[in-house]
N, C-alpha and C positions, 0 to 999 in steps of 0.2 A: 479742426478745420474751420477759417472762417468764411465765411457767404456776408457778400453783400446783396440787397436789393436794389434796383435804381427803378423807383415807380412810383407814381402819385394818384394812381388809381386804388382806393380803398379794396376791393373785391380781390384785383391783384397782388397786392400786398397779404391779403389774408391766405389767398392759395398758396403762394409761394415759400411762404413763411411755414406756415401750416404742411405742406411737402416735404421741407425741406427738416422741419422736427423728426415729421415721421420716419423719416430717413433715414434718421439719426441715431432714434429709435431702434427701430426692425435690424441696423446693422451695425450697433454697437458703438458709434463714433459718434467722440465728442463735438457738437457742431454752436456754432453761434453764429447768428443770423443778425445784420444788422442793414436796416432802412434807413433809405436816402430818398426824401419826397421832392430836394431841389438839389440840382448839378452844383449850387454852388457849395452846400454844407458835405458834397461829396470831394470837393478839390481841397477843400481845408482840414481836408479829415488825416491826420498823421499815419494812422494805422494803414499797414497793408493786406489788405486777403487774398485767400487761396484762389478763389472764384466768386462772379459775377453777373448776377442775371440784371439785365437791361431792356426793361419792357419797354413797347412800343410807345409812341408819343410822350415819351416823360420830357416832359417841359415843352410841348408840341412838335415834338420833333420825332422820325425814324429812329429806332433803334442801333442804326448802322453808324448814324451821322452822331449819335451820342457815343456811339463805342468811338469812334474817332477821338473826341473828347476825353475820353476815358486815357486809350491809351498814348495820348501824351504826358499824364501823370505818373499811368503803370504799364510794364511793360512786358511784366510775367503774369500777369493774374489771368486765369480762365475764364474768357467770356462767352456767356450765354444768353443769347438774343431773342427775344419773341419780339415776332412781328406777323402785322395779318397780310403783307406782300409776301407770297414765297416769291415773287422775282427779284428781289430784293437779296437772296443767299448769293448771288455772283461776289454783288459788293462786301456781303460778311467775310469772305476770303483775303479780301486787302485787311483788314486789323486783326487777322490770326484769332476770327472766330473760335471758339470750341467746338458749340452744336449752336445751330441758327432751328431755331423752331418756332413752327406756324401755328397762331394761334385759331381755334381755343385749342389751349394745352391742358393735355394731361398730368395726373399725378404719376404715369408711368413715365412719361418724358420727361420727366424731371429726373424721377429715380435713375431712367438713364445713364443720362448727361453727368447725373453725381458718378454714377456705375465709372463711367468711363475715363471723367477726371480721375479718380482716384484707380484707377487699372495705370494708366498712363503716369501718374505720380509717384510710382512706391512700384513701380514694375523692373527697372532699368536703374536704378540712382547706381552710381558709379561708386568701388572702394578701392582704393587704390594703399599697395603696401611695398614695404620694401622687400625684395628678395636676393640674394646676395648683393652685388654690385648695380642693379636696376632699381626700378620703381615697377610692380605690376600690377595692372589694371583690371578689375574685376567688375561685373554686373552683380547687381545684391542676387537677381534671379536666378545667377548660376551656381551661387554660393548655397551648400546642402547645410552645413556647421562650421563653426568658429571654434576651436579646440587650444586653451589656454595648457602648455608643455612646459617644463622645470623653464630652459633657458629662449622658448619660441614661441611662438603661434603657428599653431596650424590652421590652413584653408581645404575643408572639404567640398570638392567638386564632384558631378556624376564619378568620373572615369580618373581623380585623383587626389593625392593630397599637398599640398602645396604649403610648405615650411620658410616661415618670416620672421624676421625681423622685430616688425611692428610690434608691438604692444598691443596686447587680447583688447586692453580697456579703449583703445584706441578706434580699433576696428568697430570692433562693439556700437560706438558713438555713430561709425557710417552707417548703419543697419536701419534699414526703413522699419521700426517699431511693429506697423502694423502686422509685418511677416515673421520677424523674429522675436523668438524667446529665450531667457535664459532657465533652461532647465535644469543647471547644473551651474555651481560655482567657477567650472572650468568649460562648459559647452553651452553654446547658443546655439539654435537650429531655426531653419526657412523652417517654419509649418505648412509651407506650400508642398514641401516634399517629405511629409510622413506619409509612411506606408500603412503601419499600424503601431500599437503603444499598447501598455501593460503598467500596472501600479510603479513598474518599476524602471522601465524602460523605452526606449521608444526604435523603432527600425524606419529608418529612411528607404525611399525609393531606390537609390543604390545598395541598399540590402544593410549599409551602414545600422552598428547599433550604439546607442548612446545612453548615458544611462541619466535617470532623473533622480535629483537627490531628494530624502524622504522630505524635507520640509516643504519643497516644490511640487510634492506630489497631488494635493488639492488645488490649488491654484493651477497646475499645468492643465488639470483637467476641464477646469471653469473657463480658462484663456482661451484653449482651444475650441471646446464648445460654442464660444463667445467668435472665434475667426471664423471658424464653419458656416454659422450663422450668419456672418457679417460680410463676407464674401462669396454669394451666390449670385455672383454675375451675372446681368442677361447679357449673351453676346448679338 
């Protein structure tokens, strides 16, 4: 994940930066954080990130009136605004805000605001595969495992299994990382919907069982440990 900083305030810069490590830390995700002390070395900047915090006055200006700025250049990135007006949250709504936060902020509002980008980024991402004569549309979230068959793919759901077309490597490639794992040469699984797991195995919430192959079996246990960790959402 990348983070930008838009701030020229020294003090800000070290919290945010400093925050946003630790984040990255405690939850496992790889993070890079990169500072913009003027709006102009931000508009020349090629790269694009995930999300963006825009502190108040950088370059004497609201927070709001710079996201404007912003999003003329980008138009998916996540913004996150501190500002010391909360009357000022109406206008974060016209540039599709993320979280508008009144400063002084904390280290919790930040973790947050990451909480919730990334809930929102890896919650919903769409797979879509072929099934007989159709195209069928899936949520990564509904997806339990990915089941590679002699001549198909299979799609496991709570209440089904769903036989495609598509190519296992294919699907695989849709799969939001953060959630799925490949525990098996032929099975990937949500780790959102393990129920419980064994050296050798693992059971989904639909009672599904799947098995882990032995060279996957220290690593699945570290992954997971590692997701567990990295996703203890505040809601």
């Amino acid at each position: 994940m990348t983070v930008f900083v838009l701030s020229n305030e020294p003090k800000t810069v070290r919290f945010l930066t400093g925050a946003v490590k630790t984040y990255g830390e405690q939850k496992y995700v790889d993070v890079e954080t990169r500072v913009f002390r003027r709006m102009r070395d931000y508009l020349l900047e090629f790269d694009k990130p995930d999300l963006i915090f825009i502190d108040d006055n950088f370059e004497m200006k609201p927070s709001v009136e710079n996201a404007r700025v912003v999003r003329t250049k980008d138009g998916k990135a996540a913004l996150v605004l501190l500002s010391t007006n909360p009357e000022r949250v109406f206008e974060a709504f016209t540039v599709r805000t993320h979280r508008f936060l009144t400063k002084p902020v904390t280290q919790s509002d930040i973790f947050d605001a990451l909480d919730s980008y990334r809930k929102e980024l890896f919650a919903d991402r769409v797979v879509i595969v072929k099934v007989d004569d159709a195209f069928r549309v899936f949520t990564s979230e509904d997806i339990y495992a990915v089941i590679a068959d002699v001549n198909h793919t299979k799609i496991m759901t709570k209440d089904e299994m769903v036989e495609t077309i598509t190519k296992f490597t294919r699907i695989e490639t849709q799969l939001p990382p953060e959630y799925f794992y490949k525990v098996h040469r032929s099975y990937v699984i949500n780790m959102k919907h393990i129920a419980k797991f064994t050296s050798e195995q693992v059971e989904m919430t639909n009672h599904a069982i799947v098995p882990i192959s032995r060279r996957k079996r220290l690593d699945f246990h570290m992954r997971y440990s590692e997701y567990v960790k990295g996703h203890t959402f505040r809601d």
